[in-house]
mmCIF file of the N, C-alpha and C atoms, coordinates in Angstrom:
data_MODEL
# 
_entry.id   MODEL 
# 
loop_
_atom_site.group_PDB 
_atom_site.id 
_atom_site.type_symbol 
_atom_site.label_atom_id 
_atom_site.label_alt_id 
_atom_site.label_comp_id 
_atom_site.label_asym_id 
_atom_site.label_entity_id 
_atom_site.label_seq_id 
_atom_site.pdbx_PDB_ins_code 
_atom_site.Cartn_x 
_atom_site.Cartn_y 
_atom_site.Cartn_z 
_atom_site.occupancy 
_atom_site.B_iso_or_equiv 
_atom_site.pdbx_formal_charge 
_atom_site.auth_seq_id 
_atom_site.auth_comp_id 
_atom_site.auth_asym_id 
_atom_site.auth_atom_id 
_atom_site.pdbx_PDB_model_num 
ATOM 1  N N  . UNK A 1 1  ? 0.850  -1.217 0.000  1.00 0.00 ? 1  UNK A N  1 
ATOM 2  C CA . UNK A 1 1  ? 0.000  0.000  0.000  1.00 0.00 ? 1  UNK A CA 1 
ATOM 3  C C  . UNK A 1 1  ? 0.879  1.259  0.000  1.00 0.00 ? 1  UNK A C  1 
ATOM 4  N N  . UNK A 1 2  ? -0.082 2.370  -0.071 1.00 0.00 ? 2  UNK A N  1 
ATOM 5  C CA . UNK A 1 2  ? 0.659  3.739  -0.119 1.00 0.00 ? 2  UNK A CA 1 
ATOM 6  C C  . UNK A 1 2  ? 2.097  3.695  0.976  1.00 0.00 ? 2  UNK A C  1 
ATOM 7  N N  . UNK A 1 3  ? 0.758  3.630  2.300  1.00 0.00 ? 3  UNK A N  1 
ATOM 8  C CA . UNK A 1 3  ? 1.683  3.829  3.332  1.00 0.00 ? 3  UNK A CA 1 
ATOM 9  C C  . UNK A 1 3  ? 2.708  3.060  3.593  1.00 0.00 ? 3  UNK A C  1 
ATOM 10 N N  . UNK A 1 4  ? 2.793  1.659  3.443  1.00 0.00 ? 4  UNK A N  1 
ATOM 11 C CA . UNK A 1 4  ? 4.302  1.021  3.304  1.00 0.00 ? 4  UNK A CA 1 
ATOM 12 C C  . UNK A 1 4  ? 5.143  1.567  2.604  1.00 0.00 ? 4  UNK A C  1 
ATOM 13 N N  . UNK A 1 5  ? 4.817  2.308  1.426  1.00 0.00 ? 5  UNK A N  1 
ATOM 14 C CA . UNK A 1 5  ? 6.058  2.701  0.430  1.00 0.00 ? 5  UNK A CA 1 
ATOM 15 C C  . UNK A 1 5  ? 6.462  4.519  0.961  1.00 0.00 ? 5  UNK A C  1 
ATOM 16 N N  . UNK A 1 6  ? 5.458  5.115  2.477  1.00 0.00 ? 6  UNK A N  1 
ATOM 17 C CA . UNK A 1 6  ? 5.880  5.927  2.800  1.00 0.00 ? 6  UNK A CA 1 
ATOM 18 C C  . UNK A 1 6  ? 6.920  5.571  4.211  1.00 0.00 ? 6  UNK A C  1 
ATOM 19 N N  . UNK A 1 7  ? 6.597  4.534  4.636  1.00 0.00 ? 7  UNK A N  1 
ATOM 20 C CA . UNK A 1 7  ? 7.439  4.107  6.050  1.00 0.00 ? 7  UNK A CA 1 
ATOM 21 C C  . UNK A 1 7  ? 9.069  3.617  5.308  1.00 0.00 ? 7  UNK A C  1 
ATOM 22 N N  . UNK A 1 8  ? 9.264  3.080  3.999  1.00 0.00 ? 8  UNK A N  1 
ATOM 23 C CA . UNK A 1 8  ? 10.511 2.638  3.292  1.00 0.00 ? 8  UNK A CA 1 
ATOM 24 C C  . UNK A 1 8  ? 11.119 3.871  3.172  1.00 0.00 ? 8  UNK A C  1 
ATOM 25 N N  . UNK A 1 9  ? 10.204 5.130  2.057  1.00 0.00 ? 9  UNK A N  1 
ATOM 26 C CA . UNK A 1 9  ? 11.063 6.602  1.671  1.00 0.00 ? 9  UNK A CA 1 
ATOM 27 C C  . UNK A 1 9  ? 11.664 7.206  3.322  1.00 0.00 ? 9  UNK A C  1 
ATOM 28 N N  . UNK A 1 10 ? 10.358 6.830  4.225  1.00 0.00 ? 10 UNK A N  1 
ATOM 29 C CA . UNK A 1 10 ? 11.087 7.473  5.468  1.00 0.00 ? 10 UNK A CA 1 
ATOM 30 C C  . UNK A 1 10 ? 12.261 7.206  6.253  1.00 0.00 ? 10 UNK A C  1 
ATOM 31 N N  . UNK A 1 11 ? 12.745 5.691  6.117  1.00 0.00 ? 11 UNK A N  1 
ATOM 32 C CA . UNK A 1 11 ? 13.838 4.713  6.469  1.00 0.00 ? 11 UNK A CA 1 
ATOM 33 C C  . UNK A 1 11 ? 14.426 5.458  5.561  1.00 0.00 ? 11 UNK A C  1 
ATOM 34 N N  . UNK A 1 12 ? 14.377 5.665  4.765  1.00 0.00 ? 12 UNK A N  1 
ATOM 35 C CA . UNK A 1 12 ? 15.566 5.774  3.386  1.00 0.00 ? 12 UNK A CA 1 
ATOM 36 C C  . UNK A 1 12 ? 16.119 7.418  4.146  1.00 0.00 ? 12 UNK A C  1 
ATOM 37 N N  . UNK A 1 13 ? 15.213 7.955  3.887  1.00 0.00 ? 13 UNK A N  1 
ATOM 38 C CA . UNK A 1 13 ? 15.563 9.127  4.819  1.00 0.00 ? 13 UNK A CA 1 
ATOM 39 C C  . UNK A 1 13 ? 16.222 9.411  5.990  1.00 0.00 ? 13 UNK A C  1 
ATOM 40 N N  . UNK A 1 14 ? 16.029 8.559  6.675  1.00 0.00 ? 14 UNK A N  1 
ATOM 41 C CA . UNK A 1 14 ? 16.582 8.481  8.236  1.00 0.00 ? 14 UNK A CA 1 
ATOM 42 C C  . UNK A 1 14 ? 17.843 8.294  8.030  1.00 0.00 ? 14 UNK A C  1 
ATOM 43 N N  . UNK A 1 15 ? 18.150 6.865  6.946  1.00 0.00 ? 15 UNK A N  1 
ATOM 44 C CA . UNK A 1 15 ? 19.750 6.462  7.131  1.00 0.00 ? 15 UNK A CA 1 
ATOM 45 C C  . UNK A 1 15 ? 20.108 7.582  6.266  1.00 0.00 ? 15 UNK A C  1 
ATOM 46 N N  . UNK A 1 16 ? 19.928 8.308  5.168  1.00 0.00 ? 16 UNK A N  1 
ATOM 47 C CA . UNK A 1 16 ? 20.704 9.317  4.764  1.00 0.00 ? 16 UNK A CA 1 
ATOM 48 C C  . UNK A 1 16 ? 20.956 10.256 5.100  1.00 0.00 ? 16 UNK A C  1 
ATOM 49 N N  . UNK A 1 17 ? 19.804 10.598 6.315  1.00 0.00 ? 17 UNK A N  1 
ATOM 50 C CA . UNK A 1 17 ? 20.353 12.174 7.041  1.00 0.00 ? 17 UNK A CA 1 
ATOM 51 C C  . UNK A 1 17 ? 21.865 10.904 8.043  1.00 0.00 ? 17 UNK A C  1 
ATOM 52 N N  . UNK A 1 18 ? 21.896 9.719  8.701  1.00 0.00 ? 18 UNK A N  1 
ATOM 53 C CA . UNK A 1 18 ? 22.449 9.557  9.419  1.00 0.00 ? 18 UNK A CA 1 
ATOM 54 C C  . UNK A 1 18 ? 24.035 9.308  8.586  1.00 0.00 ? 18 UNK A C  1 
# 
């Protein structure tokens, strides 16, 4: 669903700010 593929972009996000 949408929201799974918004909880992945948000992981993706997390490790690239880290």
């Amino acid at each position: 669903m949408i929201e799974n593929y918004i909880v992945k972009q948000a992981k993706i996000w997390i490790f690239g700010c880290l």
